[in-house]
ZADO-1210 file (C-alpha; in nm, 4 decimals, padded with zeros to 6 digits):
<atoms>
<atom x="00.0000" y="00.0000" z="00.0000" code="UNK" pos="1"/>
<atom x="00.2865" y="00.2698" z="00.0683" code="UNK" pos="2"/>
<atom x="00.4550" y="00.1676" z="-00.2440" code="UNK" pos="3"/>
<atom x="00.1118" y="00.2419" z="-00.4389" code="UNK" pos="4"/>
<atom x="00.0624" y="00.5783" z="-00.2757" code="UNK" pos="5"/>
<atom x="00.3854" y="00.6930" z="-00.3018" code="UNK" pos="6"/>
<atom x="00.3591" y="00.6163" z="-00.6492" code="UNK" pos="7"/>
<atom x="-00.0169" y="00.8036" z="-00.7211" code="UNK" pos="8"/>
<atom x="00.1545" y="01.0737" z="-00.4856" code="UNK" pos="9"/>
<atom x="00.4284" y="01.1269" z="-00.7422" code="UNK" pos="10"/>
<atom x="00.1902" y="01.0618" z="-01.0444" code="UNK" pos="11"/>
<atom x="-00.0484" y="01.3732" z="-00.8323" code="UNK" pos="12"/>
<atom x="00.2963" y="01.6022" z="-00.7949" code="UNK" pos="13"/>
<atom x="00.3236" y="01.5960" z="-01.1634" code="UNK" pos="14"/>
<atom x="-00.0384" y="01.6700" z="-01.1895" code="UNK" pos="15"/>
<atom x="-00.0496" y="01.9445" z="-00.9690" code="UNK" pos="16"/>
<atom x="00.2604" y="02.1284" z="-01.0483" code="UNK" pos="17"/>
<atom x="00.2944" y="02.0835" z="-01.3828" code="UNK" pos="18"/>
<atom x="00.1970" y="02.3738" z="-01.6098" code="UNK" pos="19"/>
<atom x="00.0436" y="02.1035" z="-01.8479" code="UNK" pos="20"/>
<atom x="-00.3663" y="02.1130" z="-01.8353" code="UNK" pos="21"/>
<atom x="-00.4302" y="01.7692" z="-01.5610" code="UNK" pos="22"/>
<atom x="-00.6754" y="01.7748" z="-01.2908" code="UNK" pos="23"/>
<atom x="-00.7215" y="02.0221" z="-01.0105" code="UNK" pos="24"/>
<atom x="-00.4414" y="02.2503" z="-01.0171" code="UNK" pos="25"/>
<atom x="-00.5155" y="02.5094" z="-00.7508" code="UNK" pos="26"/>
<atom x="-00.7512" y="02.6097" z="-00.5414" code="UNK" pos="27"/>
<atom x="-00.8992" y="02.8036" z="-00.7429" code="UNK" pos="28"/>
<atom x="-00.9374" y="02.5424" z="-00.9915" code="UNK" pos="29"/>
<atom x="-01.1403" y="02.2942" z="-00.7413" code="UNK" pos="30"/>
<atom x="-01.3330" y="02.5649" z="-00.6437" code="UNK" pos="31"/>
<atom x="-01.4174" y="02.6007" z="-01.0102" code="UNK" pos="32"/>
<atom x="-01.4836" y="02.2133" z="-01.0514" code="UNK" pos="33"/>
<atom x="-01.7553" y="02.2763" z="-00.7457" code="UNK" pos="34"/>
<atom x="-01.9188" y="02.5402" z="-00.9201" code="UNK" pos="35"/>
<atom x="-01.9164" y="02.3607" z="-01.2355" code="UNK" pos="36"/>
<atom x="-02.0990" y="02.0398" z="-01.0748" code="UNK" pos="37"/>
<atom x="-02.3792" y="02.2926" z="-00.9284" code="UNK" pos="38"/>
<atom x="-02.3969" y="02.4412" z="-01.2803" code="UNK" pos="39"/>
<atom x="-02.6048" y="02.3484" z="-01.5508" code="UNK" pos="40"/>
<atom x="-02.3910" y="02.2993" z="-01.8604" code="UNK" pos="41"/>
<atom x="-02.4470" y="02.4677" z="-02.1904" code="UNK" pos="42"/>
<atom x="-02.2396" y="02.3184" z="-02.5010" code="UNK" pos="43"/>
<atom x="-02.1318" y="02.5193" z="-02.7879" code="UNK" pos="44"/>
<atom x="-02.1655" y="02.3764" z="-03.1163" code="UNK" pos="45"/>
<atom x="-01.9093" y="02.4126" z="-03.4033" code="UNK" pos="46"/>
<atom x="-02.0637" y="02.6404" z="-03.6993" code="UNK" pos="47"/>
<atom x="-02.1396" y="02.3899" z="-03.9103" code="UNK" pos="48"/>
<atom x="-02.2848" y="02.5848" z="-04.1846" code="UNK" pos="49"/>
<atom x="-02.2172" y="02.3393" z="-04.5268" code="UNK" pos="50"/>
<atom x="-01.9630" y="02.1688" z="-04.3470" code="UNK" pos="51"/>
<atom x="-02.0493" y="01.7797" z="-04.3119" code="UNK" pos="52"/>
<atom x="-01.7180" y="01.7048" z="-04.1224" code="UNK" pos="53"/>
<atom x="-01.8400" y="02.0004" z="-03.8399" code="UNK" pos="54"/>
<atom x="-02.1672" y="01.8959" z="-03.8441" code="UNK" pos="55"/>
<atom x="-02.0816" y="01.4884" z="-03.7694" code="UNK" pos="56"/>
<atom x="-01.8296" y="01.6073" z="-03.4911" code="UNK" pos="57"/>
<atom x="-02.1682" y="01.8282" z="-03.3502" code="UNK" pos="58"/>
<atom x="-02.4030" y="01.4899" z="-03.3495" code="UNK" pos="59"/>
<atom x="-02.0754" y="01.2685" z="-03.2290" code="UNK" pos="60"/>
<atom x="-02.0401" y="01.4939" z="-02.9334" code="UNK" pos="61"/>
<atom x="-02.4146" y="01.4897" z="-02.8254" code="UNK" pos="62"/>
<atom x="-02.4153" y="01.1290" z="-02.8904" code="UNK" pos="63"/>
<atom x="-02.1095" y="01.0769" z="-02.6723" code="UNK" pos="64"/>
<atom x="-02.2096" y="01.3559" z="-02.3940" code="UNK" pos="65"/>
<atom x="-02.5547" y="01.1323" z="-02.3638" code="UNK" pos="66"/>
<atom x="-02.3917" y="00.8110" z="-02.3049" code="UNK" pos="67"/>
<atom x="-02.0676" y="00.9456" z="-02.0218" code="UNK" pos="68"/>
<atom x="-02.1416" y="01.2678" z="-01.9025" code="UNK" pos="69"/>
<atom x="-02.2154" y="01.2754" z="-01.5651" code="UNK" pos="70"/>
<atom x="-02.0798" y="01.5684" z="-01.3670" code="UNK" pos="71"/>
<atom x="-02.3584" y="01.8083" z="-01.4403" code="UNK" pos="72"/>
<atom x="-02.6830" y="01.8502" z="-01.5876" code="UNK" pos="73"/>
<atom x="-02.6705" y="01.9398" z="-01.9523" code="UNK" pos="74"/>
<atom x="-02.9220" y="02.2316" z="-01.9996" code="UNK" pos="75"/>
<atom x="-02.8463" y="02.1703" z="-02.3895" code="UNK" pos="76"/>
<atom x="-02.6721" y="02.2796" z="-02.7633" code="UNK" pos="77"/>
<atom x="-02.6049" y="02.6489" z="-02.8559" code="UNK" pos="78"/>
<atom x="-02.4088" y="02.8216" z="-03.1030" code="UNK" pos="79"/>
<atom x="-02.1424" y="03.0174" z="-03.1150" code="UNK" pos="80"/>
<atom x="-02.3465" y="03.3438" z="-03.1367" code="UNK" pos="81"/>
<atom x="-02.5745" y="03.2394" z="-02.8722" code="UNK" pos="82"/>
<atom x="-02.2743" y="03.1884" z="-02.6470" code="UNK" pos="83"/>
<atom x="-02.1372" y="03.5636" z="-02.7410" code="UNK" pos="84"/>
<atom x="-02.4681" y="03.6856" z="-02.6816" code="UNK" pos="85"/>
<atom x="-02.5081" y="03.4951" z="-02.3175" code="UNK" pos="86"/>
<atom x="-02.2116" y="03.6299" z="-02.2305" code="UNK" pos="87"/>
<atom x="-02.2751" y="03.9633" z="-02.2601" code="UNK" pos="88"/>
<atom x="-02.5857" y="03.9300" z="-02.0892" code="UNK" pos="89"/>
<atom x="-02.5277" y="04.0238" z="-01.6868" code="UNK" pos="90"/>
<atom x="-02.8365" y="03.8634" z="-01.5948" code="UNK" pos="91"/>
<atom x="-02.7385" y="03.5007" z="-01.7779" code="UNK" pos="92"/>
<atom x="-02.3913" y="03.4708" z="-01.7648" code="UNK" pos="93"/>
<atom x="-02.2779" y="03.3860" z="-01.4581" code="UNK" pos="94"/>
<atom x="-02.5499" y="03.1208" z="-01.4381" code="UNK" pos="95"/>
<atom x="-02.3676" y="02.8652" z="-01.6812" code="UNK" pos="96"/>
<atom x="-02.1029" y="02.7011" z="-01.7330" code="UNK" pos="97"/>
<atom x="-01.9537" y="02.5946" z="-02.0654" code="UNK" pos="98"/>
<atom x="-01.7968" y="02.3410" z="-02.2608" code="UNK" pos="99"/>
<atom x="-01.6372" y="02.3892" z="-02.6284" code="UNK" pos="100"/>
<atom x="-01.4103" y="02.2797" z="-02.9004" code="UNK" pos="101"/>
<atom x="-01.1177" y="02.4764" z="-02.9350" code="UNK" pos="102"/>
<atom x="-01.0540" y="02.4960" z="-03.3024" code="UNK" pos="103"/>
<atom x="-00.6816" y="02.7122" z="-03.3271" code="UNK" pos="104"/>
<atom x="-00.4304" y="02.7967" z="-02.9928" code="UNK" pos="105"/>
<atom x="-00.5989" y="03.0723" z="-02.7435" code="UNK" pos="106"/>
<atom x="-00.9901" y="02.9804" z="-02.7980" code="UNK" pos="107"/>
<atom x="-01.0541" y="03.0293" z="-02.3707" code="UNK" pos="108"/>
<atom x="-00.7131" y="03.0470" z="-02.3348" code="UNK" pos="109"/>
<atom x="-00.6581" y="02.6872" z="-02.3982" code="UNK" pos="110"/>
<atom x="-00.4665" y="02.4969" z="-02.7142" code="UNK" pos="111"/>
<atom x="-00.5740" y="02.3880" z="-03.0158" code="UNK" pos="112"/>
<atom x="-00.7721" y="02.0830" z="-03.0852" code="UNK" pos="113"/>
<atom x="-00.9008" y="02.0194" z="-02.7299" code="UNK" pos="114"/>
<atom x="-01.2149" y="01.9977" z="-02.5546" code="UNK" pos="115"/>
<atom x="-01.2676" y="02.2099" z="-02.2382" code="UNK" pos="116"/>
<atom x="-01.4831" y="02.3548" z="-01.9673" code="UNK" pos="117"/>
<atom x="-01.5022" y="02.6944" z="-01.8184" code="UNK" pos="118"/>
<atom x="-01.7372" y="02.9439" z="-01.6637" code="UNK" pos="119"/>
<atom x="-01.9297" y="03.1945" z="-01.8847" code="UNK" pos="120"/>
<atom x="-01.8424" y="03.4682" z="-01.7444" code="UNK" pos="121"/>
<atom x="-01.4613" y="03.4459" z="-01.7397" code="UNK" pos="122"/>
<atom x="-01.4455" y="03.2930" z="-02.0996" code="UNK" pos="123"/>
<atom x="-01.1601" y="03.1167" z="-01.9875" code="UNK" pos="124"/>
<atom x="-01.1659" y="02.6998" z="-02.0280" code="UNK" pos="125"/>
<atom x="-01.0370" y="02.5847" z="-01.6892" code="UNK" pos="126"/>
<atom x="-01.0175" y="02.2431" z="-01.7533" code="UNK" pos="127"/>
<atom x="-00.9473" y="02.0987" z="-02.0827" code="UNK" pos="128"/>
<atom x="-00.7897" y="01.7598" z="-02.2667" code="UNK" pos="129"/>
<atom x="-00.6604" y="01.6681" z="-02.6236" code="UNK" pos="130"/>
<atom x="-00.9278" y="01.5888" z="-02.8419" code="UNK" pos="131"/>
<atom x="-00.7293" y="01.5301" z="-03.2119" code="UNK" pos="132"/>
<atom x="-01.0320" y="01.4390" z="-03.4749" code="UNK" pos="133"/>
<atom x="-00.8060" y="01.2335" z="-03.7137" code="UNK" pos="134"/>
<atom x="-01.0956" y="00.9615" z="-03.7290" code="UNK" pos="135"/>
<atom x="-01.4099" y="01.2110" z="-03.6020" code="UNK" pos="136"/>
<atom x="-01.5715" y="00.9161" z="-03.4419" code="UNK" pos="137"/>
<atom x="-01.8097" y="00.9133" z="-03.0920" code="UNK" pos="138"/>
<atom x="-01.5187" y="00.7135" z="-02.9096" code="UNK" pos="139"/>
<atom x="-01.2608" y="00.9266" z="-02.9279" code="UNK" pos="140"/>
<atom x="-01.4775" y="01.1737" z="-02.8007" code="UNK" pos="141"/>
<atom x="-01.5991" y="00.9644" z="-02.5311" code="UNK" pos="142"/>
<atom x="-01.2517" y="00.9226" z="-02.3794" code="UNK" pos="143"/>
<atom x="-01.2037" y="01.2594" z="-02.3879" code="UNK" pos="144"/>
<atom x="-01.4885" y="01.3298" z="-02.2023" code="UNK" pos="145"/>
<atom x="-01.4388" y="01.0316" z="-01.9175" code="UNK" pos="146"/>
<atom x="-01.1181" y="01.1927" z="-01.9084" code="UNK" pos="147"/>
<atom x="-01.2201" y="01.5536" z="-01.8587" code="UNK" pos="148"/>
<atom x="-01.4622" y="01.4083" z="-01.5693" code="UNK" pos="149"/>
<atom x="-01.1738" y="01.2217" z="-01.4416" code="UNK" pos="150"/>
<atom x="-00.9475" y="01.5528" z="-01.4455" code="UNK" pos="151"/>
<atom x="-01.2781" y="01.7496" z="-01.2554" code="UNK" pos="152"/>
<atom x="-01.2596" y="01.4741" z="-00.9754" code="UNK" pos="153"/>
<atom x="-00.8805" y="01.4138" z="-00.9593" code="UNK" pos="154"/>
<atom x="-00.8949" y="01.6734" z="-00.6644" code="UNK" pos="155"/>
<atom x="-01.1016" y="01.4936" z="-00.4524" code="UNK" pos="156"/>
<atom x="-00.9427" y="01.1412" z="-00.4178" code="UNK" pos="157"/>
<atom x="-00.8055" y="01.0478" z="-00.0779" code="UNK" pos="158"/>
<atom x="-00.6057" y="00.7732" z="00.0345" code="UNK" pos="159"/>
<atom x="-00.9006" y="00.5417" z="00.1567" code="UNK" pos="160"/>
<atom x="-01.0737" y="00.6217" z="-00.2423" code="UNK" pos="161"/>
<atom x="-00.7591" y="00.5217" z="-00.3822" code="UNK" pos="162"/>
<atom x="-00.7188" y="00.2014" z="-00.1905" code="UNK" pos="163"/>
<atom x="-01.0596" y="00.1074" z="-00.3175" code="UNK" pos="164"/>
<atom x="-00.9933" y="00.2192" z="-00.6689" code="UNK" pos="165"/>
<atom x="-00.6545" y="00.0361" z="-00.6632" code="UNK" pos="166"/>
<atom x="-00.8138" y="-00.3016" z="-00.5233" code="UNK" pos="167"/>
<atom x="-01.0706" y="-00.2942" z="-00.8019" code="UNK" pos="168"/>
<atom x="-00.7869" y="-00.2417" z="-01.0551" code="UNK" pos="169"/>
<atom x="-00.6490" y="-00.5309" z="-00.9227" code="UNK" pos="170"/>
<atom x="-00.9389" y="-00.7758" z="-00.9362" code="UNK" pos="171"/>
<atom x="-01.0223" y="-00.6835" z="-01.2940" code="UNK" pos="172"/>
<atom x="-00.6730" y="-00.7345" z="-01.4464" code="UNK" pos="173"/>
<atom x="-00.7462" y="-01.1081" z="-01.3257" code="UNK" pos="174"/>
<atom x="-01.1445" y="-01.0969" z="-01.4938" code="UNK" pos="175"/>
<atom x="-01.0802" y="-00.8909" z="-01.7675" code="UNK" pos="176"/>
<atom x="-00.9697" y="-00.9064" z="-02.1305" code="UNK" pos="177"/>
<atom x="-00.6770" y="-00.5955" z="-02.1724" code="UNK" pos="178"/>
<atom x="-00.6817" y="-00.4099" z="-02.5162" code="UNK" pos="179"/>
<atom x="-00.4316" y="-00.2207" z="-02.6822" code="UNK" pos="180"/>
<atom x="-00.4125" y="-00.0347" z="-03.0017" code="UNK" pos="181"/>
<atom x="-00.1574" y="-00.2286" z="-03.1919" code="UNK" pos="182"/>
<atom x="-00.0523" y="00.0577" z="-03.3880" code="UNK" pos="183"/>
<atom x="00.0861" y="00.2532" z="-03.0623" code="UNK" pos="184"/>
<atom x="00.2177" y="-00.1040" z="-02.8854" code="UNK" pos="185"/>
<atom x="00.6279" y="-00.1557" z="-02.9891" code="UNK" pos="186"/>
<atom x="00.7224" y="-00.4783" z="-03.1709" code="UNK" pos="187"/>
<atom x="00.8998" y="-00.5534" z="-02.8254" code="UNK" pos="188"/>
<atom x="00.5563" y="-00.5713" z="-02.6415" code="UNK" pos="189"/>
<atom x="00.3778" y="-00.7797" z="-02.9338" code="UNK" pos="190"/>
<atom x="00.6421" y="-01.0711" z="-02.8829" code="UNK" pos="191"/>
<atom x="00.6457" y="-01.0560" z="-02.4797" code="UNK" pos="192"/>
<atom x="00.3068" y="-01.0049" z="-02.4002" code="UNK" pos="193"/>
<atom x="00.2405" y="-01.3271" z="-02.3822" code="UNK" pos="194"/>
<atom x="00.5524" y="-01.3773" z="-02.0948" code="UNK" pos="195"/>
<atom x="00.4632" y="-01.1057" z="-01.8903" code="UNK" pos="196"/>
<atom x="00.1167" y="-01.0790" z="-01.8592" code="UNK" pos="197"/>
<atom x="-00.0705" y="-01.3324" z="-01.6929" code="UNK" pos="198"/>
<atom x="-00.4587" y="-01.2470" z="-01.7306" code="UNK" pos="199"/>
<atom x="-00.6187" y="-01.2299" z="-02.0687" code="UNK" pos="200"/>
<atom x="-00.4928" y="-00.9760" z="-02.3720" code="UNK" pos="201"/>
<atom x="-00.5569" y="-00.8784" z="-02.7287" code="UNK" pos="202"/>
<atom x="-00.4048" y="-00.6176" z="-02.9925" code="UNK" pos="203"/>
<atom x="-00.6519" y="-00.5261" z="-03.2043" code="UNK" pos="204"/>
<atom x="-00.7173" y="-00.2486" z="-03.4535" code="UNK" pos="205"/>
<atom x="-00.8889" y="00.1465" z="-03.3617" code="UNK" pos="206"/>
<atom x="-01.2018" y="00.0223" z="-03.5340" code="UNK" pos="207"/>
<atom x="-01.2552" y="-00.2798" z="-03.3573" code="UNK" pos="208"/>
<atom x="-01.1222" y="-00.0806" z="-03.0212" code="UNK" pos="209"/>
<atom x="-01.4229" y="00.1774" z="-03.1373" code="UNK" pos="210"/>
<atom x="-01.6905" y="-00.0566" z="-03.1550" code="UNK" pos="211"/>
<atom x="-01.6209" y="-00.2150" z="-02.8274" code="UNK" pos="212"/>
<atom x="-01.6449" y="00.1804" z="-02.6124" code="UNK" pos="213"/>
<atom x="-01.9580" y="00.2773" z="-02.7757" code="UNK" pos="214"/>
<atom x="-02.1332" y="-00.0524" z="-02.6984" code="UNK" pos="215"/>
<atom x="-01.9707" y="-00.0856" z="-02.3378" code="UNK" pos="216"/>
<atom x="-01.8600" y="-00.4211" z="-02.3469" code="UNK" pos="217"/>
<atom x="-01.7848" y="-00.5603" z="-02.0017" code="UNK" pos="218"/>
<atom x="-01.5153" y="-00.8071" z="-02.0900" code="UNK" pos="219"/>
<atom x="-01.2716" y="-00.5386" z="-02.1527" code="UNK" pos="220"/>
<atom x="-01.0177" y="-00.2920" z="-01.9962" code="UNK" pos="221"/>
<atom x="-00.8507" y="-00.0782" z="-02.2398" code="UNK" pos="222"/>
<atom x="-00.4690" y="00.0824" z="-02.2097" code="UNK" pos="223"/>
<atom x="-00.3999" y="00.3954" z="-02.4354" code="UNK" pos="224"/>
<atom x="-00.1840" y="00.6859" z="-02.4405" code="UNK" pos="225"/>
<atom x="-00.3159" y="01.0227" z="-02.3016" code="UNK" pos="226"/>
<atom x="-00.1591" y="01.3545" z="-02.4504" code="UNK" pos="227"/>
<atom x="-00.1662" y="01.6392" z="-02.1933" code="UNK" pos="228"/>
<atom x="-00.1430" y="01.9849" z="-02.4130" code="UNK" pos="229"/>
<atom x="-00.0169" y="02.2914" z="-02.1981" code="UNK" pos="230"/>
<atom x="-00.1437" y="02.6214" z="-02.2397" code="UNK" pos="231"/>
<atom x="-00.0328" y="02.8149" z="-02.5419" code="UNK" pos="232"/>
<atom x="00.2382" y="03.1128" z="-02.4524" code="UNK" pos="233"/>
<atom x="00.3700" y="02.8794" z="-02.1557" code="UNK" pos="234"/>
<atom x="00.7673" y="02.7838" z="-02.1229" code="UNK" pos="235"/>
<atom x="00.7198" y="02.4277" z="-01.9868" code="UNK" pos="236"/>
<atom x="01.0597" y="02.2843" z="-02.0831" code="UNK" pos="237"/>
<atom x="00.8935" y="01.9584" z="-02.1928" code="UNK" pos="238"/>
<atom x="00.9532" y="01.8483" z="-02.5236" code="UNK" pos="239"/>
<atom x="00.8131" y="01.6265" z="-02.8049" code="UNK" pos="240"/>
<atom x="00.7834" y="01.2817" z="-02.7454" code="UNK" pos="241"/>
<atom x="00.7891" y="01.0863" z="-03.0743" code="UNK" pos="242"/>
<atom x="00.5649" y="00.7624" z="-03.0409" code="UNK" pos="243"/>
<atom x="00.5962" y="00.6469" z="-03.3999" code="UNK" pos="244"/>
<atom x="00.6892" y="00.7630" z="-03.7156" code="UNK" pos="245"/>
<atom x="00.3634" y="00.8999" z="-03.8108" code="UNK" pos="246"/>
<atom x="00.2358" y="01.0655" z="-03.4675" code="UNK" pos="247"/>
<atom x="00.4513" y="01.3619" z="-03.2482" code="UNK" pos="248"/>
<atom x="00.3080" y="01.3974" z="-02.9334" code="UNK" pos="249"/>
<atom x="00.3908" y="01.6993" z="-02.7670" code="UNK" pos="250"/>
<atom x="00.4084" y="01.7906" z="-02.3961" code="UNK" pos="251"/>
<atom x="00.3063" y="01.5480" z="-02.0969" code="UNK" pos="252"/>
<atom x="00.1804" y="01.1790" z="-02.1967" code="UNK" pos="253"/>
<atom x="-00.0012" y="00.9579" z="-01.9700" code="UNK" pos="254"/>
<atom x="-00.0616" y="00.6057" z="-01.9850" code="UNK" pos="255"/>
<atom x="-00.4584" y="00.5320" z="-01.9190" code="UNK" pos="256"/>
<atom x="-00.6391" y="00.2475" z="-01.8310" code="UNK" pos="257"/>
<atom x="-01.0066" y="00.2576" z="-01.8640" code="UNK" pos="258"/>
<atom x="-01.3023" y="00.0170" z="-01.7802" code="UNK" pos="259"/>
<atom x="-01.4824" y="00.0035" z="-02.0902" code="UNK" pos="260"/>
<atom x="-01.8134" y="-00.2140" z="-01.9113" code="UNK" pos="261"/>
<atom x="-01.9120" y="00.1892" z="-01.7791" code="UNK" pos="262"/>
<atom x="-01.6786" y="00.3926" z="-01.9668" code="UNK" pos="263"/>
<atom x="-01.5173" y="00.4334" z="-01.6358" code="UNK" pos="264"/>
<atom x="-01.1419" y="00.5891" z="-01.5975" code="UNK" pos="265"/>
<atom x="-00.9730" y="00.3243" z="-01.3391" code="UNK" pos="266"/>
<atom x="-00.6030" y="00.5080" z="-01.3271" code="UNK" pos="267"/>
<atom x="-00.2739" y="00.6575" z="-01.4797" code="UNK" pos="268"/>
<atom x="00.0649" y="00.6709" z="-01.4794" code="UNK" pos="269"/>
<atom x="00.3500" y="00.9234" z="-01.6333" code="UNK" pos="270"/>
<atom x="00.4410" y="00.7576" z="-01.9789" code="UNK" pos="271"/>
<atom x="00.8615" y="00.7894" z="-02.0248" code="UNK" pos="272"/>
<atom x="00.8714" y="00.5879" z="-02.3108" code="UNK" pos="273"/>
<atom x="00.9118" y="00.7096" z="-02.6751" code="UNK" pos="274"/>
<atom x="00.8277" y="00.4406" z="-02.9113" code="UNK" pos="275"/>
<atom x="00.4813" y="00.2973" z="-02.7574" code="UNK" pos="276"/>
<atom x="00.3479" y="00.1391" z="-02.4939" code="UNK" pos="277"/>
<atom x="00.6083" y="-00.1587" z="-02.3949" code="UNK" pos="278"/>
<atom x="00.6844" y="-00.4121" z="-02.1792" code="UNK" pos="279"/>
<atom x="00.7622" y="-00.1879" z="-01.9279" code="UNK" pos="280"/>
<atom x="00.4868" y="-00.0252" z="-01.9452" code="UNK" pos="281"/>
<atom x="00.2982" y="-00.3424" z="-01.8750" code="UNK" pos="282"/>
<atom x="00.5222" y="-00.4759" z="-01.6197" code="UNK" pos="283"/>
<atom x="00.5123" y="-00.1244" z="-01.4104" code="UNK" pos="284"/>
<atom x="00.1149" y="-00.2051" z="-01.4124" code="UNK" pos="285"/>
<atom x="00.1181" y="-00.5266" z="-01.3092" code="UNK" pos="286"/>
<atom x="00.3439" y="-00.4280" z="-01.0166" code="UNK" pos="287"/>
<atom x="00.1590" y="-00.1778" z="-00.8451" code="UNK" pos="288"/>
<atom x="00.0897" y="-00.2517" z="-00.4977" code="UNK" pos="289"/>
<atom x="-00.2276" y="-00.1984" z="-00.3339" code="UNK" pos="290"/>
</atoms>
């Protein structure tokens, strides 16, 4: 048990001090994740005027906000316009709060290609995660949005919670089939998998991996790399980390596990890698004490 917190404790340092976007980072921020909870939420569409790439992101993010979100009431879908108009409106706009796509670096402060949360009145997203629409589809957007939840909560775990998330970990690694993308898992981990993991395990392909988080299917647990974007204009000192040939990731990268029976986020750990999830990355999970 000390080894685990210790662990989560340095895994929460990073979070906290780090001037990447990951859970609560101040006071100020949890006091903001309170006031979103109490809030009802108010989701600005993309303009999606003749634009049938806009307008499938706009019905995959209702679609995926329906099935996950659960840390406020959704009081609905408005448009850009309506947002600038709310916002200008003293008697209205300190009653919401919103969420958006950012679409280019600085949209509530935040950087590109991310999906966020803020209060109306400060136009400023306080919370927000990497949301890159290579494929457009409703998972990617779901993970996003268990993630963002998970970020709004991250705050509030204590050391009994994460006993009792860590011993639920541990039982479902044993019941559980684990997934992984085989396009982000190294050559290395395809041939040992089989040596070093002792439960159940497939590689399988992002369509397949799609399929199985919209429908929820409880024989899974699914391990994926998390980007953490910081906010544009900040000197971080943390550089690209290059996880294949094709993909540059940028800033702080998490590996993820999630439970895909109730789309549930189960934990995370600072990825150091740079050419996939690996063996060690695998190992490091199944040696976590609880």
């Amino acid at each position: 048990m000390k080894n685990f917190v210790c662990f989560f404790t340095i895994c929460f340092f990073f979070s906290f001090h780090s001037s990447s976007q990951i859970g609560v980072n101040s006071k100020k921020d949890a006091e903001n994740a309170d006031t979103f909870k109490n809030r009802p939420l108010l989701v600005v569409l993309r303009d999606a005027d003749k634009d049938e790439e806009r307008s499938q992101f706009n019905e995959n993010l209702k679609k995926a906000l329906e099935k996950v979100w659960t840390y406020s009431k959704i009081e609905g879908y408005i448009t850009y316009d309506e947002w600038v108009n709310l916002s200008k409106d003293k008697t209205q706009k300190d009653k919401y709060s919103i969420m958006h796509y950012t679409e280019r670096d600085l949209q509530g402060n935040a950087p590109a290609l991310c999906l966020g949360i803020g209060l109306m009145e400060n136009k400023i997203l306080t919370h927000f995660v990497d949301l890159n629409l290579k494929d457009n589809v409703v998972s990617d957007i779901i993970i996003a949005l268990i993630t963002l939840q998970s970020d709004l909560n991250l705050g509030k775990l204590n050391s009994s919670k994460i006993k009792e998330q860590g011993n639920n970990i541990s039982g479902l690694l044993s019941t559980k089939t684990l997934i992984i993308d085989e396009y982000y898992a190294t050559d290395e981990l395809k041939k040992e998998m089989s040596k070093i993991y002792p439960h159940n395990f497939k590689f399988t392909n992002k369509e397949d991996i799609d399929n199985l988080i919209v429908n929820q299917d409880e024989k899974y647990l699914y391990m994926k790399l998390i980007q953490v974007k910081s906010r544009p204009l900040v000197s971080t000192g943390e550089g690209g980390k290059e996880i294949d040939k094709k993909i540059n990731i940028s800033g702080t990268v998490f590996i993820c596990l999630f439970n895909l029976s109730n789309n549930e986020f189960l934990y995370r750990y600072l990825y150091r890698g740079k050419d996939g999830i690996s063996s060690k990355d695998v190992e490091n999970l199944l040696k976590l004490k609880f």
